[in-house]
C-alpha positions, -999 to +999 in steps of 0.1 A: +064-215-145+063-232-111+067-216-078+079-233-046+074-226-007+116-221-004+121-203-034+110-168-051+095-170-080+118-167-117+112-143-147+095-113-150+058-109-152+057-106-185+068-146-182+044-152-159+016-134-175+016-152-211+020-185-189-014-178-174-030-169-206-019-208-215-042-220-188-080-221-189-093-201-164-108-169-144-086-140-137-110-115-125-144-107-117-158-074-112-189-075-092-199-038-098-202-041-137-206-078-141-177-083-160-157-111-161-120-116-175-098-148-182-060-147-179-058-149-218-079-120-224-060-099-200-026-112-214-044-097-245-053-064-236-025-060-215-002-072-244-021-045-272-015-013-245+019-019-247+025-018-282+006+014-280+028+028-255+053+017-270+044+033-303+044+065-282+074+066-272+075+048-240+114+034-235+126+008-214+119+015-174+103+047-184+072+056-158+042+053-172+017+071-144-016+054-137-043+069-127-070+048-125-098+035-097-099-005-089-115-018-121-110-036-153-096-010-170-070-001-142-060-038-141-054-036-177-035-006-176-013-014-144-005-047-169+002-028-200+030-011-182+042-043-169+042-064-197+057-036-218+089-031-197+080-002-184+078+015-150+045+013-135+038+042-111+010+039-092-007+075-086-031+075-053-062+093-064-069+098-029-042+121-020-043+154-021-036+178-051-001+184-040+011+151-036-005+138-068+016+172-085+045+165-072+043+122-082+036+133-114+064+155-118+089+133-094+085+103-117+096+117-152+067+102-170+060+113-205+028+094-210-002+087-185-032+059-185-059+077-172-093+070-161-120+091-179-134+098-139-099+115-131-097+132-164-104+165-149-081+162-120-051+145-144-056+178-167-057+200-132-022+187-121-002+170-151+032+188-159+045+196-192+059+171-211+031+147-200+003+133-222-029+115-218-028+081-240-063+081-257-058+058-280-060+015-274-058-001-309-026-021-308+001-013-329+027-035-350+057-031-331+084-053-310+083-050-275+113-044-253+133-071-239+133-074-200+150-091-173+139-096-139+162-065-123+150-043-144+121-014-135+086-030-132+070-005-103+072+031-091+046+037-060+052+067-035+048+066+006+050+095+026+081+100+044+093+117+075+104+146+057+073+154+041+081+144+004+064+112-009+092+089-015+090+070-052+098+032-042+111+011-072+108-025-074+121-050-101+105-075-120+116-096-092+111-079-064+075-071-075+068-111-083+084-122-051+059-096-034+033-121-042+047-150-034+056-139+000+015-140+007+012-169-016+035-191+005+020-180+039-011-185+030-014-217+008-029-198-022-040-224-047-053-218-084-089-225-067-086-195-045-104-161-052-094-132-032-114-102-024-094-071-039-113-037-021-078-024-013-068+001-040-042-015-062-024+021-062-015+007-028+008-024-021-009-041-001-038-042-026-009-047-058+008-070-042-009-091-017-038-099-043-031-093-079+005-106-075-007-134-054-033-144-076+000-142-104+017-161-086-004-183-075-027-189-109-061-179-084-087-154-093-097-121-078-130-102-072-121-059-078-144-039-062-137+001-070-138+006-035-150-009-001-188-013+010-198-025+048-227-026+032-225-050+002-190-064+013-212-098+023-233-103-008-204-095-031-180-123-014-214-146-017-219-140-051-187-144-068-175-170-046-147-149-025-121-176-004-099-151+013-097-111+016-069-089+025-079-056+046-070-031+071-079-030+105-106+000+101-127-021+075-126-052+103-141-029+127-166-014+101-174-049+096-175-059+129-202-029+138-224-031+111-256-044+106-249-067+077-242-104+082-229-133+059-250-166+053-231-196+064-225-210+025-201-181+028-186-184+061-179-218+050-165-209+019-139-186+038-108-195+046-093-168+060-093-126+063-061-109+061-053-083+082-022-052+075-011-019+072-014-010+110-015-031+140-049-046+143-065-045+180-069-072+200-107-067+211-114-067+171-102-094+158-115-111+190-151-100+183-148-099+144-138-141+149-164-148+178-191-129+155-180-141+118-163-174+127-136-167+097-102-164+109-081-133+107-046-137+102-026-105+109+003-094+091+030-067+088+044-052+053+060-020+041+056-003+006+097-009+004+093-050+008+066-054-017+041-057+012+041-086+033+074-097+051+055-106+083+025-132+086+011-154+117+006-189+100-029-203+090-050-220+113-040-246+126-007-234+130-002-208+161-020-171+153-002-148+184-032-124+185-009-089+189+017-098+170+019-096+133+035-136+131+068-146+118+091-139+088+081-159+055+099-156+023+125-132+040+149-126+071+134-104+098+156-094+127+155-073+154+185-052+156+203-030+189+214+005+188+250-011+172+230-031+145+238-064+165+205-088+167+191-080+202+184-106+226+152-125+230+120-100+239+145-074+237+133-043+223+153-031+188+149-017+151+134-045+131+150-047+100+146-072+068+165-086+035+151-108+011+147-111-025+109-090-021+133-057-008+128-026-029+157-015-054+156+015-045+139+052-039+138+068-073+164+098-075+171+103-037+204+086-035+206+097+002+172+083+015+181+051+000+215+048+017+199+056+049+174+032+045+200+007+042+230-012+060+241-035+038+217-059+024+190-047+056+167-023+052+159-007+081+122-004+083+122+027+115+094+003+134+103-010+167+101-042+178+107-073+201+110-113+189+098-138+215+115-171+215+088-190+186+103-160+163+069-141+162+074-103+160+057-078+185+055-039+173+065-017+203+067+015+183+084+036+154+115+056+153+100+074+124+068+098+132+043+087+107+009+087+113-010+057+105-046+060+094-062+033+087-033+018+072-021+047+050+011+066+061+010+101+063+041+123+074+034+146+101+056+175+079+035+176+053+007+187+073+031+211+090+038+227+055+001+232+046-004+249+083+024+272+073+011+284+043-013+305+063+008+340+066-006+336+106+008+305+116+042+309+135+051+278+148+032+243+134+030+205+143+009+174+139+006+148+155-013+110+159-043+105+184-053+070+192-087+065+174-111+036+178-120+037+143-088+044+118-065+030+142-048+065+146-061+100+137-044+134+128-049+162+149-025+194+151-013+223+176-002+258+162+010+289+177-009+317+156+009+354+150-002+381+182-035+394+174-047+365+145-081+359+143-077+325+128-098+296+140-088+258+140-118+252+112-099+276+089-069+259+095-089+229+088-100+236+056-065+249+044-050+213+051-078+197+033-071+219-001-043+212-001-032+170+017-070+163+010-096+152+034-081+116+046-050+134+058-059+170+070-061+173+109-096+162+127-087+192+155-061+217+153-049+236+189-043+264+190-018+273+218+000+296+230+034+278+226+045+242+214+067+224+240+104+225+223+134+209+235+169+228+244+177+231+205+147+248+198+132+220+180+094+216+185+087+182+201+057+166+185+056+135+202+052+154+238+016+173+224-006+144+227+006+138+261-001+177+271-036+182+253 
């Protein structure tokens, strides 16, 4: 198996996972444990949960939920799905207890690869019909045949309308994922990236362990990041490159903790994504560190990256998230004709990394679509180098340190208190997560409700990341002449 700069790669990932385990070599490293796996052993494992699964029951493109921290075992078990033919759904063990209810109920899946950690909360939320695989031993049966359309990922973003929305990708789809990132940034099979994104996440799937797929390189896995030991783990298992988000640059950038120069030098390049990364930090993160950062721009529907400002040499636009690899980006006008130069329009993509489709919800997808474009709701402008520059969103998500989270669905859990009359949150620049959530809400006359309540009703029930640092309580939430509450205006007025 081969990949090129002009084309995605072929196959599925089952294909490209037994032609690793032909090579000699390091797949992963986890740091926290000391454990170390080779692309044979994990075509192993991987290879052995499937024929369990599939002794279970598990069918073609059926969901097999994951819920499982960054780790060995969650590497295996996001491969087990894969290699099986089934649908992988990724379940984010950091949302709240709703949204990992309703995932887990959305996606139809009759078995689940849980962590022994989330055991408790898996058993707190799971629907009937769903069962806990316990055991691993593999089993003498034939695995599914699969083809590169078929099923290979199921991983929900918030939407506007509150709902997490189940994205599906293909076996090719998901592969070309990691070759977009592979191409733009040169991966070779010498390369180790630096995985402290959660893999339940596509930028951490897709932009490392499919990169390091496609490109035959190696990863470090760290359950989760560290400002404080981010440094000596990149120095001691030999880290080239690292993908992030903007708020663990700054947390870098302010803490004590510095790198010795073997691993500066070592370094190639930090990846930035997920949310627009601020001038002034990758400025001082690159005057302090002396390791490049080269921002990019991906979306859970494009299997991550579709934007990327090329390596150094090559021209880094600091404020813009580069140019299109691996797909078409344009920028479109109100009548979905490309707008001029620097003109300001919907930026929308195609490419062979595009999402399937959003798992039954027939009428998102078509929305989301016009013909072979997806529509991404992000506003933009292309100068005349094609570099991209985000202007704004037609959608009204709030982006928190690179994770999306739908205004509504805090709205819903503020109106599950019997007081609340009238409900809306809203973003507030933040100089640490990029954007924070904050609220307003018109309480019932005579409520002796405070904001802190309010406060810890949204955290029961979206979880901590997402509730609402402030919540206002006014008197009345500026509406326009249909009655409909106008979130954008409340930042402004508060």
């Amino acid at each position: 198996m081969k990949t090129s700069p002009l084309l995605p790669p072929e196959g599925t990932v089952r294909d490209w996972l037994d032609y690793r385990a032909t090579e000699v070599g390091v797949a992963a490293v986890f740091p926290e444990t000391g454990e170390e796996l080779d692309w044979r052993a994990l075509r192993d494992e991987a290879r052995a949960l499937a024929t369990v699964l599939t002794s279970e029951g598990a069918e073609k493109s059926d969901s097999i939920a994951i819920l499982h921290p960054n780790g060995r075992e969650g590497l295996i078990a996001l491969y087990a799905a894969l290699y099986g033919g089934f649908r992988a759904t990724m379940i984010n063990l950091a949302a709240g207890r709703d949204a990992i209810a309703y995932s887990l109920d959305h996606c139809g899946a009759r078995l689940a690869l849980v962590h022994d950690n989330t055991v408790p909360a898996f058993n707190d939320v799971a629907p009937d019909g769903l069962s806990r695989v316990t055991t691993t031993a593999p089993v003498d049966v034939e695995l599914c045949e699969i083809e590169p359309q078929d099923h290979a990922l199921l991983m929900y973003t918030s939407g506007t309308t509150g709902k997490p929305k189940g994205v599906v990708h293909t076996h090719a789809s998901l592969l070309a994922g990691g070759w977009t990132s592979a191409t733009a940034h040169a991966l070779k099979p010498q390369d180790r990236g630096f995985c402290v994104l959660p893999i339940c996440h596509i930028n951490g799937l897709c932009v490392t362990v499919m990169g390091a797929l496609v490109s035959g390189g190696s990863l470090t896995i760290v359950p989760k990041f560290s400002a404080s030991r981010f440094w000596e783990q990149a120095r001691d298992t030999q880290v080239t490159w690292f993908s992030v988000v903007p708020t663990i640059i700054s947390h870098l950038l302010h803490a004590e903790v510095n790198p010795d120069q073997a691993t500066i030098d070592r370094l190639r390049f930090g990846r930035s994504a997920s949310s627009a990364l601020a001038v002034e930090t990758q400025r001082g993160f690159e005057d302090r560190f002396g390791v490049p950062i080269v921002e990019t721009m991906g979306l859970t529907e494009t299997a991550a990256q579709i934007l990327s400002n090329p390596l150094p040499p090559g021209v880094r636009k600091i404020g813009s998230p580069g140019q299109a690899f691996g797909n078409d980006v344009q920028i479109w006008a109100s009548d979905q004709t490309t707008a001029p130069i620097d003109q300001e329009g919907e930026i929308v993509v195609r490419g062979p990394n595009v999402m399937l489709e959003y798992l039954n919800n027939a009428e998102a997808t078509a929305a989301s679509f016009a013909g072979e474009w997806l529509r991404t709701g992000d506003l933009g402008r292309m100068d005349a180098d094609g570099y991209i520059y985000v202007t704004g969103r037609l959608k009204e998500l709030i982006i928190k340190g690179g994770e999306n989270i739908a205004p509504r669905e805090i709205d819903e859990a503020l109106y599950g208190h019997p007081d609340v009359v009238e409900a809306a949150a809203f973003a507030r620049p933040c100089g640490t997560y990029g954007e924070r959530v904050e609220a307003a809400v018109r309480l019932r006359e005579g409520s002796g409700v405070a904001g802190d309540m309010l406060i810890a009703l949204c955290t029961q029930s979206v979880g901590r990341f997402k509730a609402p640092d402030v919540v206002h309580i006014l008197d009345e939430l500026p509406k326009g002449p249909s009655g409909k509450i106008q979130r954008l205006k409340l930042a402004e007025m508060l």
